[in-house]
C-alpha positions in Angstrom: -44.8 -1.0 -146.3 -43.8 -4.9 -146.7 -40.4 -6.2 -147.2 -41.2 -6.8 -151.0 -42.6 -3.3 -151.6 -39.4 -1.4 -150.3 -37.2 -3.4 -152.1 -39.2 -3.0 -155.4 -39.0 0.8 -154.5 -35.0 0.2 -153.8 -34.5 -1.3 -157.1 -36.6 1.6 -158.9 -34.4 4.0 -157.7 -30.9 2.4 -158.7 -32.2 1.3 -162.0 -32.8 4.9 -162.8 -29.9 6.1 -161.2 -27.8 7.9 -164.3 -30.5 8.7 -166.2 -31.4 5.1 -166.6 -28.3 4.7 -168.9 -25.9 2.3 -166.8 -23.7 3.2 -169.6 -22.5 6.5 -168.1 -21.9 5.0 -164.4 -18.6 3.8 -163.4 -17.7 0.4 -163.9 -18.0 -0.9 -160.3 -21.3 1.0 -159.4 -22.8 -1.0 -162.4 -21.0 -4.2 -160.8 -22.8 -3.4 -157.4 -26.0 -2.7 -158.8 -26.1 -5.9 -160.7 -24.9 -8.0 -157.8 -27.9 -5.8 -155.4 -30.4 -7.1 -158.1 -29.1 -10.7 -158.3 -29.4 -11.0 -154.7 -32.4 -8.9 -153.9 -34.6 -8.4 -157.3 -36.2 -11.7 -157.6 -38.7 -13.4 -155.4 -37.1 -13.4 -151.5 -40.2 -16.0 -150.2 -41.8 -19.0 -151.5 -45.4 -18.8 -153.3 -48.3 -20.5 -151.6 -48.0 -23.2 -154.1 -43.9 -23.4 -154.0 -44.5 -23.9 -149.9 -46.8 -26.8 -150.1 -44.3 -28.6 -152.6 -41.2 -27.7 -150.3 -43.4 -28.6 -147.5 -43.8 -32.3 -148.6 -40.6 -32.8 -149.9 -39.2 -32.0 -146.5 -41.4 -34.4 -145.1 -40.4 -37.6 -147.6 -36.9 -36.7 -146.3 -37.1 -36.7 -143.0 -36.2 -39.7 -140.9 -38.9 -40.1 -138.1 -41.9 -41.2 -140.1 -45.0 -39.3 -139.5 -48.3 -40.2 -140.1 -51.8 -38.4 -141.2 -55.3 -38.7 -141.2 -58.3 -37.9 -139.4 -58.1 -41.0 -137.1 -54.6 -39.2 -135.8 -53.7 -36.2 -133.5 -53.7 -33.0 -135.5 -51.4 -31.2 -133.5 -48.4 -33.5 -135.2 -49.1 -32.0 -138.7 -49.2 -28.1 -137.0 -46.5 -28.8 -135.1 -44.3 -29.7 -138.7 -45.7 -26.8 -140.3 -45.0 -24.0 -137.5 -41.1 -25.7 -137.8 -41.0 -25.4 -141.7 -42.5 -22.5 -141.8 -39.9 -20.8 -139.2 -37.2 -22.4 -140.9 -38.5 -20.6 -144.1 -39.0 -17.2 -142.6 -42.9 -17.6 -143.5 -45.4 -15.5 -142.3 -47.5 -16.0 -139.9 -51.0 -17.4 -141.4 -53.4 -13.9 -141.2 -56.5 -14.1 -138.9 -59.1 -15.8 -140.4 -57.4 -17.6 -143.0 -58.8 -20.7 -142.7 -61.8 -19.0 -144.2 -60.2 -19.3 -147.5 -60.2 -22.4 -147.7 -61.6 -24.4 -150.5 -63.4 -27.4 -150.8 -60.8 -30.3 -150.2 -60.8 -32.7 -153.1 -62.0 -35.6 -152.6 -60.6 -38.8 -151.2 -60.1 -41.7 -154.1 -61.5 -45.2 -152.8 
């Protein structure tokens, strides 16, 4: 099981803790239970799409300037995203993902 699955799992289980009826639990298990689901119950890593955005918003703020294309080394632009993806506690890209790849829109002239 993933991270994500056990913590749904987690969450079952103390949301149906007294019958489902917070109500009936003492005050501060209901106080703990809210602040477990606060911290734990929403999304804990970005989406695909939310990476790419923070992705390029780290790269406008950064101070060395970096450039891109296909006239450049490659290894620059995997270089940045192995270090922003660490520093996101990504996963490591599955074997053979860059099978999924679409098309790549193309370039405006």
């Amino acid at each position: 099981m993933n991270r994500e699955e056990l913590l749904d799992m987690a969450w079952v289980l103390i949301a149906n803790a007294w019958e489902g009826d917070w109500d009936k639990a003492p005050a501060d298990w209901s106080l703990a239970a809210e602040t477990w689901r606060d911290l734990y119950g929403g999304p804990s890593i970005l989406s695909a799409s939310e990476a790419l955005y923070a992705f390029a918003g780290w790269l406008t703020t950064r101070g060395t300037p970096v450039t891109l294309s296909g006239h450049h080394d490659a290894g620059v632009a995997a270089n940045l995203v192995h270090k922003f993806c660490q520093s996101q506690e990504l996963e490591e890209p599955r074997d053979g993902w860059d099978s999924l790849i679409q098309p790549y829109p193309e370039e405006e002239k």
